[in-house]
Every structure is written in C-alpha cells, then in structure tokens.
C-alpha positions as CSV (number, residue, x, y, z in Angstrom):
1,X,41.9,73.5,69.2
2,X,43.1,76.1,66.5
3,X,42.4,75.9,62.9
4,X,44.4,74.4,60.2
5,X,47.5,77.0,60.8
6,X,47.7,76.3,64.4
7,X,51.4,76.0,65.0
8,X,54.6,76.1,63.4
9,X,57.9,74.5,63.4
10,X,60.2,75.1,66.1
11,X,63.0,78.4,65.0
12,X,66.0,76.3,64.6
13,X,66.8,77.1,60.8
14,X,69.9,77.0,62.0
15,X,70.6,73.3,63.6
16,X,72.4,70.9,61.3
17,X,69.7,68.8,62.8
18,X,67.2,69.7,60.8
19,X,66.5,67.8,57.7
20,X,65.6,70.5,54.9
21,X,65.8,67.2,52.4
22,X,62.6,66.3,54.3
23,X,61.1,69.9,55.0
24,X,62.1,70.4,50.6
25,X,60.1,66.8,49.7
26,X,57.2,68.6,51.8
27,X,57.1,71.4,50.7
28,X,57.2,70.8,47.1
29,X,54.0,68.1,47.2
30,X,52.2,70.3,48.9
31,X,52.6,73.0,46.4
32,X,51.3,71.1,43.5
33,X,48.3,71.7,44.6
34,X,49.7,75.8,44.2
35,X,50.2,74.0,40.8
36,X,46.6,72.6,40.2
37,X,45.2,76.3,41.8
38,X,46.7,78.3,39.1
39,X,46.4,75.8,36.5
40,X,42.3,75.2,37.0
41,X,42.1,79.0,36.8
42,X,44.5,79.7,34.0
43,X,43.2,76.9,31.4
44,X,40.0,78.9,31.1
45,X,42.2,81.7,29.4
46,X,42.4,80.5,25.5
47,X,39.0,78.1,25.5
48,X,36.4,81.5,25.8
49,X,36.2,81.2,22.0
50,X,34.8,77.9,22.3
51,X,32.3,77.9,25.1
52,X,30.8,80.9,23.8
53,X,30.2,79.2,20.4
54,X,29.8,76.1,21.6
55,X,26.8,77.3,24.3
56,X,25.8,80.4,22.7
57,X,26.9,82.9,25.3
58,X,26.3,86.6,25.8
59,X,28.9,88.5,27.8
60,X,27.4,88.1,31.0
61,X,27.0,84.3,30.3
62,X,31.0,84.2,29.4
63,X,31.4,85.7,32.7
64,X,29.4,82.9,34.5
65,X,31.2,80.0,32.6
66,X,34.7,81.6,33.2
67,X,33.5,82.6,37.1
68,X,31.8,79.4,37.9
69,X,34.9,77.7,39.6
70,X,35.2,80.9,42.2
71,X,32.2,79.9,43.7
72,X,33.4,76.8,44.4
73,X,36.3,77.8,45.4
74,X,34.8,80.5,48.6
75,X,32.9,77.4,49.7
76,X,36.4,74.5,49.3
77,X,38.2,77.6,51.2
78,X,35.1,78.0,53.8
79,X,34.9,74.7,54.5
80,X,38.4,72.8,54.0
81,X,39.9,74.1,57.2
82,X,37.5,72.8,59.9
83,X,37.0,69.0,57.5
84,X,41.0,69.4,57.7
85,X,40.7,69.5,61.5
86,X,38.5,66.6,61.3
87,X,40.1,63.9,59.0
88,X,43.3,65.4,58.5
89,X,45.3,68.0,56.0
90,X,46.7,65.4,53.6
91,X,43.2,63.9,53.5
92,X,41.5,66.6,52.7
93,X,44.3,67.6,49.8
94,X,44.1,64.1,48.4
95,X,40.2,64.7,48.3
96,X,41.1,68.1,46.2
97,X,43.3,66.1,44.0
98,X,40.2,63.8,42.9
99,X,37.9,66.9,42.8
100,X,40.6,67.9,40.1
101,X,40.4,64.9,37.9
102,X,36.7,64.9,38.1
103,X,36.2,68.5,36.9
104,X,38.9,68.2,33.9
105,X,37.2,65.5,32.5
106,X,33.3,66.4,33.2
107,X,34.7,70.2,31.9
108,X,35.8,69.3,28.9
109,X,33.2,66.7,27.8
110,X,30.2,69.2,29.0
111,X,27.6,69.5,26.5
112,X,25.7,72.3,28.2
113,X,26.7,75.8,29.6
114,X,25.3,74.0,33.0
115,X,27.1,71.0,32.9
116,X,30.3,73.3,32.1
117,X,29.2,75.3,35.1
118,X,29.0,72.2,37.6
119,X,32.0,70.9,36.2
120,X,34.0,73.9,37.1
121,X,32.6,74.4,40.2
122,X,33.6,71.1,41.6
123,X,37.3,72.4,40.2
124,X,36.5,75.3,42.8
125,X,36.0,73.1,45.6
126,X,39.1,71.4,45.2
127,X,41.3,74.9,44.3
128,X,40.0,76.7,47.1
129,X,40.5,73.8,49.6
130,X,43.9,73.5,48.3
131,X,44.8,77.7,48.2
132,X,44.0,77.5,52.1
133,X,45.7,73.9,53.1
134,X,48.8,74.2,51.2
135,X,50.3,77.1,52.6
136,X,48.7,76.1,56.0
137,X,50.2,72.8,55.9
138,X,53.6,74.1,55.2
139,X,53.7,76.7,58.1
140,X,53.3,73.6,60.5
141,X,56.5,71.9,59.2
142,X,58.6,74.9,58.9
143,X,60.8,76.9,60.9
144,X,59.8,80.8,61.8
145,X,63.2,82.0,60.1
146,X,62.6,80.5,56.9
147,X,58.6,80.1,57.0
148,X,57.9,83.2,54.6
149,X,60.3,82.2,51.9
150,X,58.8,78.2,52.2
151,X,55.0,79.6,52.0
152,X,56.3,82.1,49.5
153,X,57.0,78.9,46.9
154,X,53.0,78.8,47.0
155,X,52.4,81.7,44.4
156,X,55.6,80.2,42.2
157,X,53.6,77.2,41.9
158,X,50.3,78.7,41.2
159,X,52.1,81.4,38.9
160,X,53.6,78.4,37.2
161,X,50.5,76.4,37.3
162,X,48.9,79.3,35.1
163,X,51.8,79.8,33.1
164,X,51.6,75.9,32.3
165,X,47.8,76.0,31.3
166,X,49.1,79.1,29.1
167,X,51.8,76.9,27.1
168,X,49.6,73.9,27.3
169,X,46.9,76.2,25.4
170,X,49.1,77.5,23.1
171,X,50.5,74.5,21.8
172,X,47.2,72.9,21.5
173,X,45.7,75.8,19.3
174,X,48.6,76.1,17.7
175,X,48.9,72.9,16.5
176,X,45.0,72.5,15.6
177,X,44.8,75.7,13.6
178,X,43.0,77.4,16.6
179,X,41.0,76.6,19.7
180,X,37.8,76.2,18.1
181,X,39.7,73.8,15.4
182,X,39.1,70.1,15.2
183,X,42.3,68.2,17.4
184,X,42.6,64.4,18.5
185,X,39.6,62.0,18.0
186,X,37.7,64.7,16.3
187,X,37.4,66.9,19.6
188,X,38.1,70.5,19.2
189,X,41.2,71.6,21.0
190,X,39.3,73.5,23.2
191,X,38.0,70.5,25.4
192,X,41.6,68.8,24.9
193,X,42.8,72.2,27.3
194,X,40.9,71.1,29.9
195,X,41.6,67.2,29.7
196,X,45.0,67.9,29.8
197,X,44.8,68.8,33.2
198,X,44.2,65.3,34.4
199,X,48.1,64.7,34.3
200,X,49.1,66.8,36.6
201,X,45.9,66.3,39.1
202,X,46.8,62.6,38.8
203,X,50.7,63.5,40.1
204,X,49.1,65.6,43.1
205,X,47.3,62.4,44.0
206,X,50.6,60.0,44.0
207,X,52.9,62.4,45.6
208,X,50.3,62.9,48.6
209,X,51.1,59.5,49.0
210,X,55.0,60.0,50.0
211,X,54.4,63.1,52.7
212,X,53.4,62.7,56.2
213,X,50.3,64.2,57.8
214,X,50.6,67.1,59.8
215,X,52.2,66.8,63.3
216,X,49.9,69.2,64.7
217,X,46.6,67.0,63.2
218,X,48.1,64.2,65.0
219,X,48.2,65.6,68.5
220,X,45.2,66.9,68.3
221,X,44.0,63.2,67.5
222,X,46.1,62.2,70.2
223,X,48.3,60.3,68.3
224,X,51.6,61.7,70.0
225,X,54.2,58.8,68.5
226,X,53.5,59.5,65.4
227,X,53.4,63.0,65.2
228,X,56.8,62.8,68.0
229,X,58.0,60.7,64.8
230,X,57.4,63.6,62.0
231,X,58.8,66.3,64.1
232,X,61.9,64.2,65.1
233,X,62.1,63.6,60.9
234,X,62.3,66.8,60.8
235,X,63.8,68.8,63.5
236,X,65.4,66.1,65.4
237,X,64.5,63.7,68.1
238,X,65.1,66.6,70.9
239,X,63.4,69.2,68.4
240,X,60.4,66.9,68.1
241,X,59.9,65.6,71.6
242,X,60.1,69.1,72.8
243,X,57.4,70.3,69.9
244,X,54.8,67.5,70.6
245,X,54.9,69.0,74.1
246,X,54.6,72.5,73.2
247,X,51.4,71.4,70.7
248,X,50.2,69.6,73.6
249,X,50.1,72.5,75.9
250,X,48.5,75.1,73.2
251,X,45.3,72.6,73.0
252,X,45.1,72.1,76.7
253,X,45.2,76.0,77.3
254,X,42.8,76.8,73.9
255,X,39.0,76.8,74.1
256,X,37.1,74.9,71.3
257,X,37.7,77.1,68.7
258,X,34.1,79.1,67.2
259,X,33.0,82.0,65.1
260,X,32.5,84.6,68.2
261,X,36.1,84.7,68.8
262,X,36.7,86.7,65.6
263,X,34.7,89.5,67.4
264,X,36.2,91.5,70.6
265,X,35.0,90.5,74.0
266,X,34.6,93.4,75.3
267,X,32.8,95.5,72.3
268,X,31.6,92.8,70.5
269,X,32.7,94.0,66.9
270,X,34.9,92.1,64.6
271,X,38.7,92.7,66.0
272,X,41.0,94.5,64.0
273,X,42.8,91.8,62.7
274,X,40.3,90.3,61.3
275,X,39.8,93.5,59.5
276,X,43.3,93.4,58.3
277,X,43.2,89.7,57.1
278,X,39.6,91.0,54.7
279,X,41.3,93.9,53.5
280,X,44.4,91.9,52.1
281,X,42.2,89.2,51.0
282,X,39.6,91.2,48.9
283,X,41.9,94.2,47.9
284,X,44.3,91.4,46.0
285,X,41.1,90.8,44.2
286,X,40.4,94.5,43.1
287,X,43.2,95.9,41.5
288,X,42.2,93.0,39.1
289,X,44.8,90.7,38.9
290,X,42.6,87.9,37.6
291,X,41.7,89.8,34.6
292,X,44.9,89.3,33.0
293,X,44.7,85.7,33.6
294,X,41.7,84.7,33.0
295,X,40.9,87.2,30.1
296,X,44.1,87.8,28.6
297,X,43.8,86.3,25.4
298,X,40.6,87.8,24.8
299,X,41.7,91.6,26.3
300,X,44.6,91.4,23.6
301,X,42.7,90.1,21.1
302,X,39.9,93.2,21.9
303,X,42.6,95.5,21.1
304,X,43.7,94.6,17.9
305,X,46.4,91.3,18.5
306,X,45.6,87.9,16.7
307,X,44.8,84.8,18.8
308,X,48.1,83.6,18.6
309,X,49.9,86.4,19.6
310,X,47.6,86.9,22.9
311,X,48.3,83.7,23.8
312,X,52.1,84.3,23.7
313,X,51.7,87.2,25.5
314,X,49.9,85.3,28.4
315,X,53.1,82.5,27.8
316,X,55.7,86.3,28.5
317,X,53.4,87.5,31.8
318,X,53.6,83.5,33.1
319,X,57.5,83.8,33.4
320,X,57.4,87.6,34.7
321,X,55.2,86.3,37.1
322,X,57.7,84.1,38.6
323,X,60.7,85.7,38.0
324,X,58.9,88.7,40.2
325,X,57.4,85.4,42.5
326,X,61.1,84.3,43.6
327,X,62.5,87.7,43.7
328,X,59.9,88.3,46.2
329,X,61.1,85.0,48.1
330,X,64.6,86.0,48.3
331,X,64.0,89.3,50.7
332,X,60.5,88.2,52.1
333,X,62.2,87.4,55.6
334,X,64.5,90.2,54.9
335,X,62.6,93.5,54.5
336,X,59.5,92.0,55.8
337,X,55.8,91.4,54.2
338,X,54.5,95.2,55.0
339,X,57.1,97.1,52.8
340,X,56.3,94.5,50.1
341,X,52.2,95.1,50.1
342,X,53.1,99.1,49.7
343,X,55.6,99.1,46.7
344,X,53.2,96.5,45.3
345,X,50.0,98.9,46.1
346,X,52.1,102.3,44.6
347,X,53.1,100.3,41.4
348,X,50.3,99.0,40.8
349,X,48.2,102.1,40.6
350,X,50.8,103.2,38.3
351,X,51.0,101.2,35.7
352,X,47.4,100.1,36.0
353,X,46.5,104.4,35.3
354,X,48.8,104.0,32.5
355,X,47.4,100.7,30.9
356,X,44.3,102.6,31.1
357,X,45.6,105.8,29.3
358,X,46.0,103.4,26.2
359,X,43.1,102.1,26.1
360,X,41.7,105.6,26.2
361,X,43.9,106.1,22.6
362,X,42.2,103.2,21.1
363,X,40.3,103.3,17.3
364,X,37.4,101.8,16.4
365,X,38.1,100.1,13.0
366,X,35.4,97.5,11.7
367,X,33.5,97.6,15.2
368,X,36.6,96.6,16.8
369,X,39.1,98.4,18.9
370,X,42.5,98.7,17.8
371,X,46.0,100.5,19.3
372,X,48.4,101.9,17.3
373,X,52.2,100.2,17.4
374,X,53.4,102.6,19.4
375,X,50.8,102.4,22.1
376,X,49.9,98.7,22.0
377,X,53.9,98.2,22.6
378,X,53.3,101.1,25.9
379,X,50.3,98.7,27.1
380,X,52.2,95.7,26.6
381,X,54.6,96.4,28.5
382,X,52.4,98.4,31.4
383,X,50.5,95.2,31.7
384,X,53.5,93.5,32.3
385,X,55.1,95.6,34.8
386,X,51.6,95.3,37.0
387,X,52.1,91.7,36.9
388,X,55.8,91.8,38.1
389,X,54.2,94.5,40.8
390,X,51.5,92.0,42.0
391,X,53.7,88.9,42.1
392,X,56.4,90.6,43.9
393,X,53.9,91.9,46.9
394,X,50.4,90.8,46.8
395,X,50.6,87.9,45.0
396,X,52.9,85.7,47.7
397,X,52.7,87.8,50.3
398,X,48.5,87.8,50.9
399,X,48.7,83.8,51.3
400,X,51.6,84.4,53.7
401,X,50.1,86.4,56.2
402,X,46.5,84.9,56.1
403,X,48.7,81.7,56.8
404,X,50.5,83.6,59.9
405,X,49.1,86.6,60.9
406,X,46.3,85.7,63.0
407,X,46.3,84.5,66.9
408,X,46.1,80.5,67.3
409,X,42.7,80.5,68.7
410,X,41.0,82.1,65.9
411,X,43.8,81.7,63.5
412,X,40.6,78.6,62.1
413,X,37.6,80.6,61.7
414,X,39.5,84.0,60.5
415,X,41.6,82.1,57.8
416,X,38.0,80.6,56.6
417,X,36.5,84.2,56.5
418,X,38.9,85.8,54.8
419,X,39.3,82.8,52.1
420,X,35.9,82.9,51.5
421,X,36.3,86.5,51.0
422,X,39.0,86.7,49.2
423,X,37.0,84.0,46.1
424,X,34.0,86.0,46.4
425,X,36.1,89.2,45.3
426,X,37.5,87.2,42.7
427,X,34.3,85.8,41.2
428,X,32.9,89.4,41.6
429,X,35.9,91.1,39.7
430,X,36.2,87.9,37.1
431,X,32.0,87.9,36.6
432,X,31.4,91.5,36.1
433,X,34.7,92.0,33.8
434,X,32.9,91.1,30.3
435,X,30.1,93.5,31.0
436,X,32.1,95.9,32.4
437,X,34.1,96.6,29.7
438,X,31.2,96.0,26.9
439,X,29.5,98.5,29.1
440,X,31.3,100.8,30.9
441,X,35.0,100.6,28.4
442,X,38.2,99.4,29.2
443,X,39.0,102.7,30.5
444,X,36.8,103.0,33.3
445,X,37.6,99.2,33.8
446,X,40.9,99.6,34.1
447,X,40.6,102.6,36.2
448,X,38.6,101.3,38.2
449,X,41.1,98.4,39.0
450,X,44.1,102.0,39.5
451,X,41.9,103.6,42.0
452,X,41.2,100.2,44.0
453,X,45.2,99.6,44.1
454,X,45.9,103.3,45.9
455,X,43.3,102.5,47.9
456,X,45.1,99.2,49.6
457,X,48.0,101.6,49.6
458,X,47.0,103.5,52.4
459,X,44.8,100.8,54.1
460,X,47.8,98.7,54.3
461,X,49.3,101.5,56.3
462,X,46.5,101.4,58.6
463,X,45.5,98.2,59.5
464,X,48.3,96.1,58.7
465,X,50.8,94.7,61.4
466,X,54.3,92.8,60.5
467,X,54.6,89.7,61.1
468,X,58.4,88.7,60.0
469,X,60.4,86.6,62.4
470,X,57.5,86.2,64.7
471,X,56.3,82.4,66.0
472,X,52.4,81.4,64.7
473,X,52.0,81.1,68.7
474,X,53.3,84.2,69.8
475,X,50.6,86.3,67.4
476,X,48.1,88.8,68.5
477,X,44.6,90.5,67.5
C-alpha cells in the first residue's frame, strides 16, 4: 500500500456537494498540531538565559539543550508514517498530542541539562510525527484544486504556533521582571514558558476527538463503510462511493511498499525525485531559518538590544511570518509552488548578504557587540524581510510538495527520508549556531546561511518539477 500521503480527494472544488464546513472542521484540528510544531520549537526562544544558568552551559551545551527536540523530531518524522499505516493517522496524532503534554511538564520541571534534554526530545517525537501527518492527513481529504492552499494553512499554524510561544514568553518575562525572575509558586518564569504549553497540547487532544480517520487508512484496513461514509461526508454519496473504489484499485495494483523503490530499477541509484524531495527538505534548513526563531532573543540581544526589546522583535517577525504565510496561500494554486521556491531562494540571499554586512559594522563596547542606530534599524528590518521571503516560498511550500510531489508507491518511504532529512539539517544548523558565531562571527554565519540560499536558487531550477493542479495518483519519479 502507499505511505501516509497515498491519495487525495476527488477534483470537484467545484460541486455544491461538497461539504467545505466538514473539509474546514478538518482541516483546522489537524493543523493544531502545525500549532504545537511551531509552538515546541519557538518556546525555547526567551528561556536560553535560564537553562544556561540554571545547568551551567557553555555555547556548545546551549546548542544541545536548544537542539535536543530536533533529534526527536528526524526519528517522530522517520517513523510516524509507516505506525500511521499501521494504527491509523488520527491515532498516531493523538499519541503526538500526549507526547506534547508530557515534554511541557517534564521540560520545565527538569533539574538537570539531561533531564531537559530527554524532556525535549520526547517534544521531538511528537513535532516531527505531527509536521509529516498533518499535512499528509489533509491531502487525503482535500480536493486537487484547492489542496495547496488547505496544506498551505500548515505553516500559518506553525508560524502562529511560534508567534504564540513568542507572546506567551514575553508576557511571562515581562511580568516577572525577566525570564530568570521568580513568577508563580516561586518558579522562575522560565519553566512557567514551557508549562504553558500544556493548554494548547491538551486542546489538540480533545479536538482529535471530533475528526474522522482517514478514508484512505480505512480501506486499506478494509473497512470500506466507514471510509464510503467519510468520503460521502465529504464529497458526496456519489463522490465517495466512487473514491472508495478508486482507493481500492490503487492497493490492488501497488506492491507492499519498501525502501528499494526510492532507487531506479534499472541503475539502481536513488531516482531523481527523491533527490528533489532532499534538496527542498535540507536546503529550507540552510539558509537558516531556525536561527531567528530559536535564537532570536539572544542574536538581538548580542547586538546591543535589551531583553525585552528582542523579545518584541521576535512578537513583529511572528505576524510577518503569517501575513507572508497567507499571502503565499492566496496564489499557491495560481502561479504554482516552483516560481515561489525561486523568488523565495533570490530574496533570501539578498537580504540574508545584507544582514550580514551589518553585522560586519558592529563595535565591540565592554566585550559586547553593539550596532549603531542607523545600522541596527538596516538589520532589523533585513531580518525581517528574510522572514517574509521564507514564509512566502519555502516555508509552506517545502511541506506542500513533500506532501504531493512524490509517486503513490514510494510517496511512504520518500516522505520518511526526506523528513528525517529535513530535522537532521535543522538540528545541524540550530546545534552548531552558538559556536558558530562565538567562533567563526556573525558574519561568516550569516554568510554562510546567503551563500546556501543562492545555492537552492539554482538547484531548484534543476531538479525541481511542478506539481500544481496535478492528482497525488497521477505523480511521477
């Protein structure tokens, strides 16, 4: 059978019959876990100050404690399609759900830089099976007109999941005098920015409980009323009975799906589009994305901006993020995904070269680096502008077409490659980003995060096919 992307909603956008009330419900449960994704990732941006007093941590140490949950998160996305094949895509999202509550409250009650470490890692599990599952699961109850701009609303929850741990940070430090400072019950408010985080892991739970599971799941289980009874909900009673049989005949004509069919038959090296699905997945990781959300507050603060104000400034690149998330929806199925990734690759390496040319102009004042008004103001709003560049190309549209772009048969085993991929990359970048720049300088750091973004420029143009307006079943490697 295929892997957890294996089919799609019928291309009938345009019947009255088909109930976007239902396909809306969907899609917006299965997007809190978009939520929960960007929110475990961004609440580590604003507590750094903390864990390193708190467990005494050198720069590469920081870079552990803060990369921790991407390791966790290459295995939840290694593993989550195939378990999701077995018992099921809501199943294995409720699972992620408890994995979230778990981690907030082991996270912020750790008492050792390896309890921390476990903590977060379990968070991984749960982020990484849910960054594969919830756009997955919405590309099998969507139609092929409108399937871009329904995945798309993936990176608006996870931009708004970040930008939510951001505000939920700010207030908390704000209100204790700073995140090191002594909040509720005597518990610094540090520790209180990862509890918080229990609320909305405990929503994902409950609203599982309202969606169905996937139609596809349930003809593979041979369950065929129930799934006939999902589609119908959706598409109509013809829409559905028709879609059961179409399912049907896919898993009669597919081999059990393995490994060896990501390589070419005939040459026996990994096929092309397997190539293409790596390159998005690890180059969204190297032009450094994560940096800015994970190490914002501490990259401002570097540069001469109090604690406060970096946090504010995470709050501002949060709601560019999804203004430049649902600008991106809005002509995703209109202009396609490959003209996004290039104006997203060329601005990128723009702004990133210029953010970098400040840095260059920063004084060293007390042992501290520091950025004149004028420049600080020209990094600001560089920075910025790369974060509206990302979220309007690579940020939605990477999760798209790993989601679509691959043939049925492998579309299992190549979306489980390139997710694992595509955490290692992040761990790598988010690891090596306090030595790198106590080391080598934000310059060279920065510039190194340029170069990689005109580099996925031209691969892009190489290896990368379109995939708007095309049916999950009618893909090719």
């Amino acid at each position: 059978m295929a892997g957890p992307t294996g089919g799609s909603g019928p291309d009938i956008a345009g019947d009255d019959r088909v109930n976007m009330a239902f396909i809306a419900l969907i899609v917006a449960v299965a997007t809190i876990g978009g939520f929960m994704f960007g929110y475990d990732s961004g609440v580590i941006n604003g507590t750094q100050d903390g864990l390193e007093a708190t467990f005494n941590l050198s720069a590469l140490g920081t870079g552990f404690n803060v990369g921790a949950i991407l390791l966790g998160c290459a295995f939840g996305a290694f593993i989550a399609g195939r378990l999701a094949d077995a018992i099921g895509r809501r199943t294995v999202m409720q699972i992620s759900a408890v994995l979230f509550i778990i981690s907030a409250f082991w996270a912020g009650a750790a008492d050792t830089s390896a309890h921390f470490i476990i903590a977060r890692f379990i968070g991984g599990l749960g982020v990484g099976a849910a960054s594969v599952l919830s756009p997955a699961y919405i590309s099998e109850v969507t139609p092929a007109s409108i399937r871009g701009r329904l995945s798309s609303v993936q990176q608006i929850m996870i931009i708004t999941g970040l930008t939510g741990a951001f505000v939920a940070n700010y207030a908390l430090a704000r209100t204790a005098g700073g995140s090191t400072a002594d909040f509720w019950l005597g518990f610094p408010a540090w520790r209180w920015m990862f509890w918080l985080q229990v609320i909305p892991a405990a929503v994902y739970l409950l609203a599982l409980l309202v969606i169905p599971e996937s139609p596809r799941y349930l003809v593979v289980k041979k369950k065929d009323a129930q799934a006939e009874a999902v589609l119908s909900k959706l598409f109509g009673a013809g829409a559905g009975a028709r879609k059961v049989q179409e399912i049907r005949a896919s898993l009669a004509a597919d081999h059990k799906p393995k490994f060896s069919d990501l390589l070419d038959p005939t040459t026996r090296t990994v096929r092309p589009i397997v190539w293409a699905g790596l390159i998005l997945a690890v180059f969204q990781q190297l032009v450094g994305i994560n940096i800015v959300f994970y190490y914002g507050a501490v990259l401002w603060q570097s540069v001469g901006f109090s604690e406060n104000d970096a946090l504010q400034i995470n709050i501002l690149s949060g709601v560019l993020s999804i203004a430049a998330c649902l600008a991106a929806i809005a002509v995703i199925d209109k202009i396609g995904r490959k003209p996004l990734l290039l104006i997203g690759s060329a601005g990128m390496f723009v702004t990133l070269a210029v953010v970098a040319w400040c840095f260059s102009r920063a004084a060293l004042i007390d042992g501290s680096l520091h950025l004149d008004d004028q420049t600080g103001l020209t990094a600001l709003i560089a920075a910025n502008a790369y974060v509206v560049f990302f979220n309007f190309s690579w940020g939605p549209v990477m999760w798209v077409m790993l989601g679509e772009m691959f043939p049925n048969q492998m579309r299992g085993s190549a979306l489980a490659v390139a997710g694992f991929a595509q955490w290692i990359a992040n761990f790598a970048i988010s690891v090596s980003f306090p030595w790198m720049a106590a080391t080598l300088g934000l310059v060279v750091t920065y510039g190194f995060y340029s170069v990689s973004a005109l580099i996925s420029f031209f691969l892009v143009q190489a290896w990368v096919k379109e995939t708007r307006g095309r049916e999950l079943e009618d893909m090719t490697g």
